[in-house]
N, C-alpha and C positions, 0 to 999 in steps of 0.2 A: 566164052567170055564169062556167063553167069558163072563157070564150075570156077575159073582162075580167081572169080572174085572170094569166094567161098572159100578155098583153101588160102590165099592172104589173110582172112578175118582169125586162121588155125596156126600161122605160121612158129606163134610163139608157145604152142603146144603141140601134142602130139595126139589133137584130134583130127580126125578123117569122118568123110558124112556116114562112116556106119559108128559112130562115137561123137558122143558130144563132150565130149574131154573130163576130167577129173576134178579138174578148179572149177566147176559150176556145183559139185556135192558139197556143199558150206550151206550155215545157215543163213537164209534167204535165196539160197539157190532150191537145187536139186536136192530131193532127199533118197540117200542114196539105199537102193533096194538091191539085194542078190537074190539069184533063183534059191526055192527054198525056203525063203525070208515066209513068216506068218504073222499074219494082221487078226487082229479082232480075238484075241483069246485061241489063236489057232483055226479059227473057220476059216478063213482066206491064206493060200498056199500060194507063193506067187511060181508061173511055169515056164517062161519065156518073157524077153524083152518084143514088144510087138514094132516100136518108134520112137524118137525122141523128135524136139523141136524147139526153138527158144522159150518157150512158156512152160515145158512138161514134156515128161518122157511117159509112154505108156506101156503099163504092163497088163498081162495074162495070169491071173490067177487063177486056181480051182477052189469051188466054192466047197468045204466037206460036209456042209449040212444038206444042199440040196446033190448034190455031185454035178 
């Protein structure tokens, strides 16, 4: 029941729970990150997507100053 409720709330997208859809990367949404992407002057590499969730998606980055 919970999963059928979860995929009605997707129906007019083409998200699925490994995807929180694309119309959430706007400003005041999601800020939208790819593997690769680098933060902070290049210190932070991002490596993997680890989750997402209504509030924020979390990622994996590598730190290149400390490794």
């Amino acid at each position: 029941m919970a999963e059928e409720e979860d995929n009605l709330s997707c129906e007019s997208s083409d998200c699925t729970s490994e995807d929180e859809g694309t119309e959430d990367y706007r400003r005041g949404g999601y800020h939208a990150v790819r593997i690769g992407d680098s933060f902070k002057n290049g210190r932070y590499v991002v490596q993997s997507k680890l989750g997402w969730g209504h509030f924020s998606t979390v990622w994996l980055a590598w730190d290149t100053h400390r490794s």
